[in-house]
N, C-alpha and C positions, 0 to 999 in steps of 0.2 A: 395553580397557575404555573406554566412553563417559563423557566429561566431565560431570557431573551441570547441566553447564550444556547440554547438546545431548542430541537425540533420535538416536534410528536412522539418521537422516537425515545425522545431523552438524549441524542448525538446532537452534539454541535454542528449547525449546516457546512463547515464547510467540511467537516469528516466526514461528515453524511455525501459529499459532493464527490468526495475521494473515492469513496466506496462503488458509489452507481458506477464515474468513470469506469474502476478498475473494473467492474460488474460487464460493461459495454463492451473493455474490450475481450474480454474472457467469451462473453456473446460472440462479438464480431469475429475474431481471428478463430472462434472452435478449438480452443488449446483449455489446459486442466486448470490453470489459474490465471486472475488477470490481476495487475497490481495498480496503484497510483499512489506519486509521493507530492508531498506539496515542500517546497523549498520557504528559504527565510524570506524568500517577497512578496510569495503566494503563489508564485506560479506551479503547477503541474504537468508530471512528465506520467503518462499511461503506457502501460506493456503488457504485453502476453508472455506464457514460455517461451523461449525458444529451443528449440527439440532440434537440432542441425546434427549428421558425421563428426564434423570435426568441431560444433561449440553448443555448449547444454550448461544454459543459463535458465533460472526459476523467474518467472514475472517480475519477482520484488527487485529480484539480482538488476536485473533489467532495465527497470525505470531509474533504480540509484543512480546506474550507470549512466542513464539519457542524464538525469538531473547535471553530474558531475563534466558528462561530453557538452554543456549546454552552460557550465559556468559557475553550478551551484554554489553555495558553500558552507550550508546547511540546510538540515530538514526539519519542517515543524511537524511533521509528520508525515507515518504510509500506511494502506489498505492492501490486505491481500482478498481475493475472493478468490471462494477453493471450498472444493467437500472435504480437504485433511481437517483436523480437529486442533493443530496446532501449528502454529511457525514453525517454521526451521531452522537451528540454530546458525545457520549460514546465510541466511534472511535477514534476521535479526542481526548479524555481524555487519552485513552489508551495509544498517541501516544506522547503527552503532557507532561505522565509523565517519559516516557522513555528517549523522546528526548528532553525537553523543548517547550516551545511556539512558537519558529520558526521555528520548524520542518516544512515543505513544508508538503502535503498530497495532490495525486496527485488522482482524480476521471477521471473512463474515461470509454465510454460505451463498449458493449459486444464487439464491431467491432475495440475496441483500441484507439480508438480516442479521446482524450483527453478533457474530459467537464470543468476542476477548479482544479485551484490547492489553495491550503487553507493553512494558517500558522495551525499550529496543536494548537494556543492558541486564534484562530479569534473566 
């Protein structure tokens, strides 16, 4: 019998929620990764890379920064979706210092599937 805190999956639905987000927008915008972070109210901020001349931000970089231009002041957690096999330690930094060290950071390939989830201070 599944824990009423986890899906089919074995993810808690709303990690599972982060993920597709980040998943949709990785889809929609055609960039290499899509992120989403959830703040301490629940709300969530979705991003893609951005690849600009003059600014080269990663997905995760991305949505912390929505989170933080939007108010946040913590994260219960973030998803990246991505073919890398790992975070970035610059990823992780970002996420680190919004949410502390045991933020979760959930990595999961293009098809959703979920590869690691990482304290954001490992």
């Amino acid at each position: 019998m599944l824990s009423p805190m986890t899906d089919s999956t074995g993810i808690n639905p709303e990690d599972s929620k982060i993920i597709t987000l980040a998943r949709s927008a990785r889809a929609r915008n055609g960039v290499p990764e899509g992120a989403a972070v959830r703040d301490e109210t629940g709300r969530t901020y979705v991003a893609g890379t951005v690849d600009l001349d003059s600014l080269k931000l990663s997905a995760l970089q991305t949505a912390v920064a929505m989170a933080v231009a939007s108010g946040a002041e913590s994260l219960e957690a973030a998803a990246v979706v991505s073919s890398a096999e790992t975070v970035a330690d610059a990823d992780r930094a970002a996420v680190r210092d919004l949410g502390g060290s045991a933020t979760p950071v959930l990595l999961a390939g293009p098809d959703g599937t979920l590869k690691s989830t990482t304290p954001a201070g490992a």
